[in-house]
NUSELUM-490367 format. One record per residue (C-alpha): residue number from 1; residue in one letter; y, x, z. Coordinates in steps of 0.25 Angstrom, whole numbers. Layout:
BEGIN
n:NUM, res:A, yy:Y, xx:X, zz:Z
...
***
This chain:
BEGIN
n:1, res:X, yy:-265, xx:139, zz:350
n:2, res:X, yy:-279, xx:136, zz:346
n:3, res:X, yy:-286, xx:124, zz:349
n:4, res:X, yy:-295, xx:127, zz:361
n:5, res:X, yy:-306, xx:119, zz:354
n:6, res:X, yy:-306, xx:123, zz:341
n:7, res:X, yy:-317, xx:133, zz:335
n:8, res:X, yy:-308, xx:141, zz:325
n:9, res:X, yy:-303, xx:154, zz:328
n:10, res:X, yy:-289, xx:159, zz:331
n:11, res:X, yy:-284, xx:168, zz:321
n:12, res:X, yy:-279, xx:180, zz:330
n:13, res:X, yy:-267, xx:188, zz:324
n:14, res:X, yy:-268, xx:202, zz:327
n:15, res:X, yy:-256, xx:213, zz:328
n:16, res:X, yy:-255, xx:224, zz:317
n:17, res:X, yy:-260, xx:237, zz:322
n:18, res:X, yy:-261, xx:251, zz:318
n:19, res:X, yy:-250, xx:257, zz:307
n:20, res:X, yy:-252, xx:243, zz:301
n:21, res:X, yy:-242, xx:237, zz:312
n:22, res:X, yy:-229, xx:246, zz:310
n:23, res:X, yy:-220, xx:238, zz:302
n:24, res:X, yy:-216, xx:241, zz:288
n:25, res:X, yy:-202, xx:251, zz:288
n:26, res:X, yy:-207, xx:257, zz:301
n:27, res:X, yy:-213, xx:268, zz:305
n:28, res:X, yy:-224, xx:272, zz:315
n:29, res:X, yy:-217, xx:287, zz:324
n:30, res:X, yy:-232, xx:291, zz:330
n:31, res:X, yy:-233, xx:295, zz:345
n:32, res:X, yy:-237, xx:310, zz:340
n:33, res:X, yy:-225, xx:312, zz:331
n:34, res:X, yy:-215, xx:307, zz:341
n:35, res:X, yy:-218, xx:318, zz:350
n:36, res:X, yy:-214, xx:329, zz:343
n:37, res:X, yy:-200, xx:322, zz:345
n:38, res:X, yy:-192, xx:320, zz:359
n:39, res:X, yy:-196, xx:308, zz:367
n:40, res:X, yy:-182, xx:303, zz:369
n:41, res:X, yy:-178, xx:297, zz:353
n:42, res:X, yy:-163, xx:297, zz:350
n:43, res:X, yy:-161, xx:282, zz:348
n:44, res:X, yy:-150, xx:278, zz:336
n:45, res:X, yy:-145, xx:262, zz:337
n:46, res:X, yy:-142, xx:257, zz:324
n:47, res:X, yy:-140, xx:247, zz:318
n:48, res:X, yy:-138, xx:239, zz:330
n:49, res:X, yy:-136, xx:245, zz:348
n:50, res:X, yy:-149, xx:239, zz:348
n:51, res:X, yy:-158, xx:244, zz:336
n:52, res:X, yy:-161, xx:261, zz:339
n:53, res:X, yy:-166, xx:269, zz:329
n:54, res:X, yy:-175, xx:279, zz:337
n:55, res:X, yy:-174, xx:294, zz:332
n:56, res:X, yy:-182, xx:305, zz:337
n:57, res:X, yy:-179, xx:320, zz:340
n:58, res:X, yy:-189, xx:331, zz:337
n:59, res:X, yy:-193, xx:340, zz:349
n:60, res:X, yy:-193, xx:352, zz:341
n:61, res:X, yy:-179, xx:349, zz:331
n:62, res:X, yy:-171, xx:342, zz:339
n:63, res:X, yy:-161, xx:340, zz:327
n:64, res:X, yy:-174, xx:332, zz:320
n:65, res:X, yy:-175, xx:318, zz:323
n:66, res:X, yy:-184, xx:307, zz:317
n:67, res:X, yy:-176, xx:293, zz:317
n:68, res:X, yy:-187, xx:284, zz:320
n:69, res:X, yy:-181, xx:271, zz:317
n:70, res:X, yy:-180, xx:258, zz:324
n:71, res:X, yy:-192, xx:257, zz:336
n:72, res:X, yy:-201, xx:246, zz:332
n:73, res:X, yy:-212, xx:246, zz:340
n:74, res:X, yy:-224, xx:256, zz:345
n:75, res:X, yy:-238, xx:260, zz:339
n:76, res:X, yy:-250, xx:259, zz:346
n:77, res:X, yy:-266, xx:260, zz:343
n:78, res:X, yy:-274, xx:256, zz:353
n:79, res:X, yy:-261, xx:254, zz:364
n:80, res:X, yy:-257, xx:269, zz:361
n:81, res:X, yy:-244, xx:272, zz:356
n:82, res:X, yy:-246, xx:279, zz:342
n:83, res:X, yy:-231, xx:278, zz:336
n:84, res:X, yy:-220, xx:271, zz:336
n:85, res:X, yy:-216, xx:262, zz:326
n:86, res:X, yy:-199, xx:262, zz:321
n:87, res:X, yy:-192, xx:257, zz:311
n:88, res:X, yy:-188, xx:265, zz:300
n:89, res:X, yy:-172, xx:267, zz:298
n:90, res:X, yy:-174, xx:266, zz:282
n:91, res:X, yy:-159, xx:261, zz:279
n:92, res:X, yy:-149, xx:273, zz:273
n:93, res:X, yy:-140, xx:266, zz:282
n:94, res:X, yy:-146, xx:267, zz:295
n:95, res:X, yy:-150, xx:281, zz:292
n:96, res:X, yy:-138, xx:286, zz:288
n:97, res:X, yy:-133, xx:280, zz:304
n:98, res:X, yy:-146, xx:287, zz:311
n:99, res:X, yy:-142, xx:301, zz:304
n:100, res:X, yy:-126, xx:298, zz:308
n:101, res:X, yy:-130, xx:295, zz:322
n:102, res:X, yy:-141, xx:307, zz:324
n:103, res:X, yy:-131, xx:317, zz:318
n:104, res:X, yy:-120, xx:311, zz:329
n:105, res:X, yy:-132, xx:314, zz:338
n:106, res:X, yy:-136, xx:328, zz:333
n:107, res:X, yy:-128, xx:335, zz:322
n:108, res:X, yy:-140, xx:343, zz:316
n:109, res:X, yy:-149, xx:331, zz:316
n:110, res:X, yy:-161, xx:328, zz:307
n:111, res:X, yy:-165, xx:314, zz:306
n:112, res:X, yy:-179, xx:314, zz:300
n:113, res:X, yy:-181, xx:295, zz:297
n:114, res:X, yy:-196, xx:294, zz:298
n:115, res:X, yy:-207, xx:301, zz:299
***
């Protein structure tokens, strides 16, 4: 807390903004992109019930589907919602487990990771 009294200033720590605050190993899904896919995103929990790796499918190819990644937070400028910011599933591991559970889901699937 400053001293009510003193003449030195506070030193005022700002957020992050613009690209500069998505996280390093994330990526930022803009608001125009997502709309060329369904609203409703097929959701796949690994590695825990609790932690769902977001997928979304195309409007126009139903069997192509952009696995998103772990939902971080959202991007805005200005208070508008540009993008949404996931985590990327980068591990061989957990992308072999996306791909085994999209093609439980839908046989003919194409899982396209990132943009």
């Amino acid at each position: 807390m400053k001293n009510p009294l003193s003449r030195e200033r506070t030193k005022r720590v700002t957020p992050a903004s613009g690209l500069e605050s998505v996280p390093a190993g994330a990526q930022m899904i803009p608001m125009t992109v997502k709309a060329g896919y369904e609203p409703n995103p097929v959701h796949i929990y690994h590695p825990t019930p609790y932690s769902a790796i977001t997928v979304l499918r195309d409007k126009k190819q139903p069997h192509d589907l952009l696995v998103c990644g772990w939902y971080v937070d959202t991007y805005r400028e200005r208070g508008e919602v540009k993008g949404l910011i996931y985590k990327t599933v980068s591990s061989e591991e957990d992308r072999q487990h996306v791909v085994a559970e999209l093609k439980k889901l839908d046989k003919d699937a194409n899982a396209r990771f990132g943009l």
